[in-house]
C-alpha positions in Angstrom: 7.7 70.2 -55.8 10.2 73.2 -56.6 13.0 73.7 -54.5 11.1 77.6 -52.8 8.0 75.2 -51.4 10.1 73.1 -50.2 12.2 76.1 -48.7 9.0 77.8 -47.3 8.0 74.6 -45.8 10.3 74.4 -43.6 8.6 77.4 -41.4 5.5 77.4 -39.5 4.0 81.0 -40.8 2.0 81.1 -38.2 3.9 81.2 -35.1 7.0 83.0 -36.4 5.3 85.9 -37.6 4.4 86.3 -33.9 7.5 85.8 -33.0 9.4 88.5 -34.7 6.7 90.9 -34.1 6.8 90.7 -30.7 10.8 90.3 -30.6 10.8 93.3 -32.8 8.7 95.1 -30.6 10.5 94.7 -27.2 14.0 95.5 -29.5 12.2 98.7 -30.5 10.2 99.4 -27.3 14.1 98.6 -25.5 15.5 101.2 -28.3 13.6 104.0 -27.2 12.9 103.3 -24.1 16.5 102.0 -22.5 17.6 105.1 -20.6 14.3 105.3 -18.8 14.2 101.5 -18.1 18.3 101.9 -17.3 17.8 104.9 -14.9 14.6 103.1 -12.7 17.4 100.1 -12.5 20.0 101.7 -11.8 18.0 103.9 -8.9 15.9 100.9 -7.4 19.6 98.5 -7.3 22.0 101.2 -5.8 19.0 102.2 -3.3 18.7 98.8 -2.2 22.6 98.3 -1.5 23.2 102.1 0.0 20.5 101.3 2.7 18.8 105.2 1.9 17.5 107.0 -1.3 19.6 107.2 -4.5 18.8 109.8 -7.4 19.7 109.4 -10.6 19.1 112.3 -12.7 19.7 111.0 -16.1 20.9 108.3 -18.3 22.2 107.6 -21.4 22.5 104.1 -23.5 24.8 104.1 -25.8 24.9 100.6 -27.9 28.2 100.6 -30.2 29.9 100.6 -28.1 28.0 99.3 -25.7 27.6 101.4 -22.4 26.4 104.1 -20.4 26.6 107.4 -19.0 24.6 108.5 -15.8 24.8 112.1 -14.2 23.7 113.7 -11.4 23.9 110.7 -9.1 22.9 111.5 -5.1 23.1 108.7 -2.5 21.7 109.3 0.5 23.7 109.6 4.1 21.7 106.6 6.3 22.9 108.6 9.0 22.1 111.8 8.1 19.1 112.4 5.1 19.9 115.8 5.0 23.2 115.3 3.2 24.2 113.3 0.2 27.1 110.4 1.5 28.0 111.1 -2.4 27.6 112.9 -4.9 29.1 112.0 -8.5 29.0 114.5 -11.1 29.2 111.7 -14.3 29.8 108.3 -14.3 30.6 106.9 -18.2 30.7 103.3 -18.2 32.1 100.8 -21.2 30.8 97.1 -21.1 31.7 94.0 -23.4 28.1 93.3 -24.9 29.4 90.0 -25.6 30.2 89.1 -22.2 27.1 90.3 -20.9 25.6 87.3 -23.2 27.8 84.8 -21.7 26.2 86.0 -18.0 30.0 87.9 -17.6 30.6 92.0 -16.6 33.6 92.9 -18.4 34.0 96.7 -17.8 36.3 97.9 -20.4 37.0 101.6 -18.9 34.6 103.2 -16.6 35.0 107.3 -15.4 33.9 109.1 -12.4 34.1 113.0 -12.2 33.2 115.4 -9.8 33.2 113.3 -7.0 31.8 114.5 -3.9 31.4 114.1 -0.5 28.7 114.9 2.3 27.2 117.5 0.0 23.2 119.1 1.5 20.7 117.7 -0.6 17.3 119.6 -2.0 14.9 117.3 0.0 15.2 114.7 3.1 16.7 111.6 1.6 14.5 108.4 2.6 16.0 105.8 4.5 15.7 102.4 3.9 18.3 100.6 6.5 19.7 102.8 8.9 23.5 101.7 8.9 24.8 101.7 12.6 27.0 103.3 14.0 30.3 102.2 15.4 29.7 101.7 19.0 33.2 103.5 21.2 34.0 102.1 24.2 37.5 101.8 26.5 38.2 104.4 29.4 37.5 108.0 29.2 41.3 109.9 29.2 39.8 113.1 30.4 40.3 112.2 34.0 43.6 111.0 33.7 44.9 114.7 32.2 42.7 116.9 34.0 43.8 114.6 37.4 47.1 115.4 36.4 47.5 118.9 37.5 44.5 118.9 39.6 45.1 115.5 41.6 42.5 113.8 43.1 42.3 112.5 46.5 44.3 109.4 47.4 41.3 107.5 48.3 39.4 109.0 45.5 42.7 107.7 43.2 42.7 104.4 44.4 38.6 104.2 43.9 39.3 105.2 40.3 41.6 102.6 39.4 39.7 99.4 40.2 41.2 96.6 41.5 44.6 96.8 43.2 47.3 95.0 43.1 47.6 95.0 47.1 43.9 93.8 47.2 44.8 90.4 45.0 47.8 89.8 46.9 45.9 89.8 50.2 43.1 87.6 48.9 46.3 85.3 47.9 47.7 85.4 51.5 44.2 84.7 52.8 44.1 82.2 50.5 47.5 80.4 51.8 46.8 81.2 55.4 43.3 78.9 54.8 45.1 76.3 52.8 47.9 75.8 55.5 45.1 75.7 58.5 43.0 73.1 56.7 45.8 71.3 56.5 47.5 71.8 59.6 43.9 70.8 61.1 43.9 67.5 59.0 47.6 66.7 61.1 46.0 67.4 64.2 43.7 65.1 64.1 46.2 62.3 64.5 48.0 64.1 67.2 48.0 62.2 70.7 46.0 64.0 73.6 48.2 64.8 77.1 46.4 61.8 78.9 48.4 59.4 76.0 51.3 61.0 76.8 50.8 60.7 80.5 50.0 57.2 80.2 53.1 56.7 78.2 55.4 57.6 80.9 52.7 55.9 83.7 53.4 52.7 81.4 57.2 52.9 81.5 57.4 53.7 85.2 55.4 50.2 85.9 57.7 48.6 83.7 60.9 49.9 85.2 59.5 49.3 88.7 59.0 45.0 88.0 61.5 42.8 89.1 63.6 41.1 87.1 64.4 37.7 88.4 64.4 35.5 86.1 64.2 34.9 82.0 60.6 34.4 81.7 60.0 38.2 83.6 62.5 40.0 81.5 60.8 38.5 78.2 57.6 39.7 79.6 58.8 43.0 80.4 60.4 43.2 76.8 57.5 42.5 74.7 55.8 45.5 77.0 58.7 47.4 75.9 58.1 47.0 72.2 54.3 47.5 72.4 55.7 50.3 74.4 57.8 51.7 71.5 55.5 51.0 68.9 52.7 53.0 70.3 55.7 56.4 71.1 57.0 56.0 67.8 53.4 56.4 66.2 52.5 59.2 68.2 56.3 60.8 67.9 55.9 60.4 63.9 51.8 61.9 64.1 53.4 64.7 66.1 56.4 65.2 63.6 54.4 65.3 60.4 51.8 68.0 62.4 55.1 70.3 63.6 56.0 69.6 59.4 53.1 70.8 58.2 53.2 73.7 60.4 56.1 75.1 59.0 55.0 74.3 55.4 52.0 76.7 55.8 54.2 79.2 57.5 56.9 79.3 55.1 53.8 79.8 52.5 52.1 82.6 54.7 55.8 84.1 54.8 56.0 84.2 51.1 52.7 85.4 50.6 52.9 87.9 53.3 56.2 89.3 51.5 54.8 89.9 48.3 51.8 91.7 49.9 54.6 93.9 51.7 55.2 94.9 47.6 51.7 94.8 47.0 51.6 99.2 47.5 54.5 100.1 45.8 52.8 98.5 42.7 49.8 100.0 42.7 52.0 103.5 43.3 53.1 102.9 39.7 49.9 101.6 38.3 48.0 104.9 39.5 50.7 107.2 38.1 50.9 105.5 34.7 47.1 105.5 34.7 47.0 109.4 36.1 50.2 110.4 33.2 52.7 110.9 36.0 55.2 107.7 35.4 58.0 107.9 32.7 56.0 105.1 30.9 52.4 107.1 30.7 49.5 105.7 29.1 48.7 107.5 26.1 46.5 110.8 27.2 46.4 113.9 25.8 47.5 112.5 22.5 44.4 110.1 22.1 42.3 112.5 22.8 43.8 115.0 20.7 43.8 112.4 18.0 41.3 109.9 19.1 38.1 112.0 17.6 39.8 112.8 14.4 40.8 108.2 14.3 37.3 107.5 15.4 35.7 109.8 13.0 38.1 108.3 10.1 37.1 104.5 11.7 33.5 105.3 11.3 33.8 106.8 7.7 35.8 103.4 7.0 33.5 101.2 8.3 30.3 102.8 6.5 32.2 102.8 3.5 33.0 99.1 4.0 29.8 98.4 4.8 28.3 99.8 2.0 30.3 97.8 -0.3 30.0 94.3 1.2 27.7 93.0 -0.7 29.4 94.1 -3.5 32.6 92.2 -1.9 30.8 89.1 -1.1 29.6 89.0 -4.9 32.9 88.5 -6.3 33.9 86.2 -3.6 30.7 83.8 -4.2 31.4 84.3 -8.5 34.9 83.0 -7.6 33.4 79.9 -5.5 30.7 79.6 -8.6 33.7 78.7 -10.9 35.9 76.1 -8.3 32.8 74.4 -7.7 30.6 71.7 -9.9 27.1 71.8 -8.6 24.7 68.4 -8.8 21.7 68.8 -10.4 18.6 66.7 -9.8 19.3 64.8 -13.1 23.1 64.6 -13.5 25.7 67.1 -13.3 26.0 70.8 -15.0 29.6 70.4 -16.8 31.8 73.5 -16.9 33.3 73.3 -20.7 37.0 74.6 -20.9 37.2 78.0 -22.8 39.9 79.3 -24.9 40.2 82.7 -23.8 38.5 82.6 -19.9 37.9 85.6 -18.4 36.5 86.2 -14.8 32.6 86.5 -14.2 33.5 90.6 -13.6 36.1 92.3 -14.3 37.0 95.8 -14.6 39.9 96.8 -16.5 40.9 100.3 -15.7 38.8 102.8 -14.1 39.3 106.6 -13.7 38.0 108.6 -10.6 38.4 112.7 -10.3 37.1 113.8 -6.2 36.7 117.0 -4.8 36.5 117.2 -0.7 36.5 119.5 1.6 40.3 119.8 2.3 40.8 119.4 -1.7 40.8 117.4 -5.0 42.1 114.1 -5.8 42.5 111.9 -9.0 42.5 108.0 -9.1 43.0 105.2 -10.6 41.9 101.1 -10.6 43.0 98.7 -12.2 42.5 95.1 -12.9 39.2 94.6 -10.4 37.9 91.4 -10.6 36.0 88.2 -9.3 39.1 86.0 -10.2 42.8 87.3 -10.0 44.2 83.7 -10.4 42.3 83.6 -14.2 43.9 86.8 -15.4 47.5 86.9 -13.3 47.5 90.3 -11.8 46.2 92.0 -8.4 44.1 94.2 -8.4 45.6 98.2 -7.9 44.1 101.4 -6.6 46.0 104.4 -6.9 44.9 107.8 -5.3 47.0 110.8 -5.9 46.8 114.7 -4.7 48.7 118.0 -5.4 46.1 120.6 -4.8 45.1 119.9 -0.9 44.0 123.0 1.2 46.4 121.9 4.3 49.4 119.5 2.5 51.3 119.3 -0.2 50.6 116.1 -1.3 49.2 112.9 -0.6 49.0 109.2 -1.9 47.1 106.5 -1.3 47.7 103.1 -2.4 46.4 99.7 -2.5 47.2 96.0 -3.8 44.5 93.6 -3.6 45.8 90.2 -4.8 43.8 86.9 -4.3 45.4 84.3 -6.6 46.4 82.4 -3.1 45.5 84.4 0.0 43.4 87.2 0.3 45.8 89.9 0.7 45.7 94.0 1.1 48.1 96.1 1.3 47.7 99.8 2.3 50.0 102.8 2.2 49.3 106.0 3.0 51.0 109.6 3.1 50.6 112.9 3.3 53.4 115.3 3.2 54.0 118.7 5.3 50.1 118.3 6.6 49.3 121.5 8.3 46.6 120.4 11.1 44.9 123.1 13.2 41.8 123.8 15.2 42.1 120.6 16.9 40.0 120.6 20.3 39.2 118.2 22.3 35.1 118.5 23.3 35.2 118.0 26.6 33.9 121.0 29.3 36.7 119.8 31.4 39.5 119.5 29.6 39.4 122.1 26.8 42.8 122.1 25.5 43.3 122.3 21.5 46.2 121.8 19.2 46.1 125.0 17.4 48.8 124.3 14.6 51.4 122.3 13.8 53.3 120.6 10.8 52.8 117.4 10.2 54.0 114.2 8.4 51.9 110.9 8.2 53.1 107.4 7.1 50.1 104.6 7.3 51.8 101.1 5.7 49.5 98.2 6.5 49.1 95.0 5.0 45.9 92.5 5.6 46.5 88.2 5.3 44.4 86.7 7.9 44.8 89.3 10.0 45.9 93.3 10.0 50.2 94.1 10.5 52.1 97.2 10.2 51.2 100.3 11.5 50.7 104.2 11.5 53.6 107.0 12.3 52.7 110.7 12.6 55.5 113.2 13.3 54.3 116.9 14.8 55.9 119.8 14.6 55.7 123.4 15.2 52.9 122.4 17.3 51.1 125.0 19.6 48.7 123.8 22.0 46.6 126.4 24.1 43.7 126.8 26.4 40.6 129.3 28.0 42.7 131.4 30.2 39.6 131.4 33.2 39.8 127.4 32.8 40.9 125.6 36.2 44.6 124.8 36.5 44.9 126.0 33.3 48.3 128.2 34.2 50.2 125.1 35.2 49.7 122.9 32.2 49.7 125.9 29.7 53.4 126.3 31.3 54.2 122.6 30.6 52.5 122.7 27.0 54.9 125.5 26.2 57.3 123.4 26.3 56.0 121.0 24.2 57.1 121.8 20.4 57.7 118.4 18.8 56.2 114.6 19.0 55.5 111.8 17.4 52.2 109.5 17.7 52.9 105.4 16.6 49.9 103.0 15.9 50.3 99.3 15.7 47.3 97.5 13.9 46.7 94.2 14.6 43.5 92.2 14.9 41.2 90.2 12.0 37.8 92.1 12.2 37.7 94.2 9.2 38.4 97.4 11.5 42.1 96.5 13.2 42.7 97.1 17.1 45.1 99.7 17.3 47.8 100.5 19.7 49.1 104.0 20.1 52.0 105.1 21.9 53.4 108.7 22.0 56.0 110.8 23.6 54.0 113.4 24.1 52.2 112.4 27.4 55.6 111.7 28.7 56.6 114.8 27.8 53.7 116.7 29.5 54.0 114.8 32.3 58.0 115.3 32.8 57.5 119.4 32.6 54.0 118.8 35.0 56.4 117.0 37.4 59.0 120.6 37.2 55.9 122.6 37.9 54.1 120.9 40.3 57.1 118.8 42.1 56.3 119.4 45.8 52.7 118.8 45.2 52.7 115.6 43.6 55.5 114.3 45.9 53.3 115.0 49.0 50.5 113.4 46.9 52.3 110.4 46.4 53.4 110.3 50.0 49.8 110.1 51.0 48.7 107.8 48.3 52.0 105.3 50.0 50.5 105.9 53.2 47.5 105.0 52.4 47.9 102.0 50.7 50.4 100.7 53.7 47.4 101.1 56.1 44.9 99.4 54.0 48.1 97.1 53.3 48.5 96.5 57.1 44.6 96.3 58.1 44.5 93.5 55.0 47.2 91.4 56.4 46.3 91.5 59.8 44.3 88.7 60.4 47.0 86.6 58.4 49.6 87.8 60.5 47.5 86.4 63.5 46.9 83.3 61.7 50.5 83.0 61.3 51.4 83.6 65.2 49.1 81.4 66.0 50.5 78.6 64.2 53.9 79.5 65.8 52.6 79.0 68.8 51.3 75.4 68.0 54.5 74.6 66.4 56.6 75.6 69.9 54.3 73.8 71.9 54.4 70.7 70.1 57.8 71.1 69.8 57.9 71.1 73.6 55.8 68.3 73.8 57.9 66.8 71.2 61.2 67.1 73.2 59.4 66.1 76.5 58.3 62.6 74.6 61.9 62.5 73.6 63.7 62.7 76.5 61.3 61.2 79.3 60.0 58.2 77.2 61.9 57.8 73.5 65.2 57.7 75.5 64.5 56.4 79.1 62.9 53.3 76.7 65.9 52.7 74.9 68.2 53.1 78.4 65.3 50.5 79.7 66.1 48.7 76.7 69.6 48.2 77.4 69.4 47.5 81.2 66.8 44.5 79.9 70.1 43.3 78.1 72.2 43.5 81.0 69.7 41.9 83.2 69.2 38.8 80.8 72.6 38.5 80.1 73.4 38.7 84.1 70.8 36.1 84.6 71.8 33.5 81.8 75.7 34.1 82.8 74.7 32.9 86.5 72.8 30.5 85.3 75.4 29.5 83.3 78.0 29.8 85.9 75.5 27.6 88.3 75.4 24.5 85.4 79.2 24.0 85.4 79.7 24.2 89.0 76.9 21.5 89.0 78.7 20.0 86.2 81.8 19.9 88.5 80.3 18.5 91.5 79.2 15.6 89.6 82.5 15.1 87.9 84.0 15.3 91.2 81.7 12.9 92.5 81.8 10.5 90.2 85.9 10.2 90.4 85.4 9.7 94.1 83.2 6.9 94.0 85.2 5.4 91.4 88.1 5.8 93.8 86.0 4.4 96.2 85.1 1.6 94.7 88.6 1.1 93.3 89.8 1.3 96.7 87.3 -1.2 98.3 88.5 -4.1 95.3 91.8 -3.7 96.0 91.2 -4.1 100.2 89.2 -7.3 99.3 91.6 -8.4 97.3 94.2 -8.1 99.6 92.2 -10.5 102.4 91.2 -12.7 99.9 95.2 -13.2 99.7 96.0 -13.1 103.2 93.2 -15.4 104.1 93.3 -18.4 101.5 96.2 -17.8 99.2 94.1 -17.1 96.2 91.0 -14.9 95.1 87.6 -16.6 95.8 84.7 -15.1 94.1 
């Protein structure tokens, strides 16, 4: 056998003939055909993921090197199918061919031109997913400036406001005035009735009136006394603990009763913070100067963000695809150690031209990727502008870096913005900032949760007004005076769009030259707002009040009763007790007295019968000697 048979032996003619012809056919069918298979991807992917129609006008493949370049591409506003959301001019994009193979997206450079936004289409856009829009919510700030120079009632004011501070403290006064009477009622139910006491001093009067003639009647007497005792001193200490809870819930009703006396001059200050008239004003005029211009910015923030999500969460699942080792039903899938790694996507540098309505602006990315960890670097957006209609410049940029946290930082400014045409859309409040010069400095930085803040410096502002519009002549007078202020935002929060927090000096401003204008007026305003809330203050409080004199009352009485107990029983006992002393010791002295006089008589007795007796021997002893000369017995 020659060494070609063998060679052509070691194919199967007949099944790879097949298979290059129909390998060779889907090479040359994707040859010719790419841009149009390219262009239906590309329309039916970025359709899917805008939520509304995308158009892709053309496409071309290129394949050394490897990329594309599409024009003409219009996505749809979900919001709004009129209008294009964007509108890119040419996008040229450069991939690693390579990579793809290896299931990576290495972008080498990618371009964007003629970037535009909200641009009128030919034809309604279809929809797909209508995004949503951001709900707003929080008080209206109309009132509070149009109540300002044209004040409401007092009654109408405190209606406004909600809940007042005067209301809560009453509810807490009611609520110690109940506490100290349920108590107070538990005390009295160990309290002795007048018939005890009656029978107390019935008792002792018996007592006092037996005689006391001997031992055994005093000991009887005395154990009477101590049951006697016994029985005062339970209802004395009953009575003492009822008179000390008594003055326990007083002392609390007092208290309570003496913040509610504050309770008006709180809500005083509430209402004229709330209504702009306090040196520490809610922000006002400034939110809703500025608040349609932020909420319009919010919402273009949140669609934008919205949009790109899913792009988001892609890299963030690639990047838990690597750390991971999935099981498989058979073993494991092993992830070999490469030599040069490179994340699943990863675009090196891109290059983005814009043109907006208020001018153009040329960008910059760099380093965006599924995996900052693998390649060492954050990822950098750049944004830069010379040639704005109303500044004179303005940057924009951003760090992303996710080799530990997932961190963002933001900073924003424009310099020497000239804003204008600023109204606020609102029949009853149509005041408008018509110019002023301004200087904005955004710095905010995103790890587990949004810091930092905004600061936006006015000046040369003018502010005016319809002439017929109500009250209009007083607070065009305090505008006037109004030429410079700042507005501050703090951002906190860790929802993707941060809670601000705005303070500005302009409300206090306003509201310092209001008070000039309209002095006497607001001060006879206030007055009657005072003298309001004292009466509903003093109709509140009145039941407490004759909660609390009618626990006084108990108190004195029992206190009365507590004296009387004291002075007719506690002590005419213990002077009972005493004279029981005296009397046994009275007794056992005469009886003792009575023993050795008894004692005394005996002795006495007994030495005169011995004398007696002595005496009678000796007689008989004498006759015994005068009779017989001797003793005879």
């Amino acid at each position: 056998m020659s060494k070609a048979t063998g060679f052509l032996r070691l194919f199967r003619w007949a099944g790879l003939i097949p298979f290059v012809v129909i390998v060779g056919g889907l090479w040359v069918g994707g040859y010719l055909f790419a841009d149009a298979i390219a262009r239906s991807l590309l329309q039916s992917n970025l359709t899917r993921i805008q939520g509304a129609q995308v158009d892709v006008g053309s496409v071309d493949v290129a394949w050394q090197p490897f990329g594309l370049v599409a024009e003409q591409l219009e996505f749809t506003d979900p919001n709004q199918p009129t209008h294009n959301a964007l509108d890119i001019g040419q996008v040229a994009l450069q991939l690693d061919f390579l990579a793809l193979l290896t299931g990576k997206v290495l972008i080498e450079s990618l371009a964007v031109d003629e970037l535009q936004f909200q641009t009128e289409r030919s034809s309604l856009g279809r929809v797909v997913t209508r995004a949503p829009r951001p709900e707003r919510d929080g008080p209206s700030v109309t009132e509070r400036v149009v109540d300002t120079v044209d004040l409401p009632s007092p009654r109408d004011a405190l209606e406004r406001h909600g809940p007042l501070e005067t209301e809560a403290r009453a509810q807490a006064a009611r609520a110690a005035r109940d506490s100290a009477v349920s108590d107070v009622q538990t005390r009295s139910e160990a309290l002795p009735d007048d018939r005890t006491l009656e029978e107390h001093r019935e008792r002792l009067q018996r007592l006092q009136n037996q005689e006391l003639r001997s031992l055994e009647a005093i000991q009887q007497v005395r154990t009477e006394v101590t049951d006697l005792t016994s029985a005062v001193a339970r209802d004395r200490m009953a009575i003492d603990r009822f008179i000390d809870s008594v003055e326990s819930g007083e002392q609390d009703i007092r208290g309570a009763l003496q913040a509610l006396v504050g309770g008006p001059g709180a809500d005083v200050n509430a209402i004229l913070s709330t209504y702009n008239l306090s040196s520490d004003g809610q922000v006002a005029l400034a939110g809703l100067l500025l608040g349609e211009q932020w909420a319009g910015w919010i919402e273009d923030g949140q669609r934008w963000y919205a949009t790109a999500t899913p792009w988001i969460q892609r890299l963030q699942d690639r990047r838990r695809e690597r750390e991971s080792v999935p099981t498989g039903v058979q073993g494991y899938f092993v992830l070999f150690p490469e030599d040069n790694p490179i994340p699943r996507f990863w675009l090196r540098e891109a290059r983005i031209s814009a043109q907006t309505a208020g001018g153009d602006w040329s960008g910059r990315i760099v380093d965006l990727s599924s995996d900052h960890a693998l390649i060492d670097r954050p990822a950098t957006l750049e944004a830069r502008s010379t040639r704005l209609d109303a500044a004179e410049a303005a940057a924009l940029d951003l760090v992303w870096d996710r080799r530990v946290d997932n961190q963002l930082d933001v900073r924003f400014d424009v310099d020497r913005w000239r804003v204008s045409g600023w109204q606020i859309d609102d029949d009853d409040l149509p005041i408008g900032l018509r110019s002023a010069n301004t200087d904005l400095r955004v710095n905010a930085t995103w790890r587990n949760g949004w810091s930092g803040g905004m600061n936006w410096q006015f000046g040369d502002a003018r502010f005016g007004m319809p002439a017929e519009w109500r009250s209009g002549n007083v607070l065009r007078q305090a505008l006037e005076g109004v030429n410079r202020f700042a507005v501050q935002t703090e951002l906190s929060g860790s929802s993707v769009v941060p809670r601000t927090s705005w303070s500005s000096d302009l409300d206090n401003q306003l509201a310092s030259a209001l008070r000039d204008i309209v002095g006497a007026q607001f001060a006879e305003w206030e007055g009657e707002l005072r003298a309001e809330l004292e009466q509903r203050r003093e109709e509140l409080e009145a039941p407490v009040r004759a909660e609390l004199a009618r626990l006084e009352d108990q108190r004195r009485e029992w206190e009365q009763k507590r004296n009387d107990l004291e002075t007719e029983v506690v002590e005419t006992l213990a002077s009972f007790e005493r004279q029981l002393t005296e009397e046994r010791r009275t007794i056992e002295r005469r009886a003792d007295e009575e023993r050795r006089a008894a004692e005394e008589r005996a002795r006495q007795e007994a030495q005169e019968a011995e004398r007696r007796a002595r005496e009678e021997l000796e007689n008989r002893a004498r006759d015994a000697l005068r009779g017989g000369g001797g003793l005879g017995f």
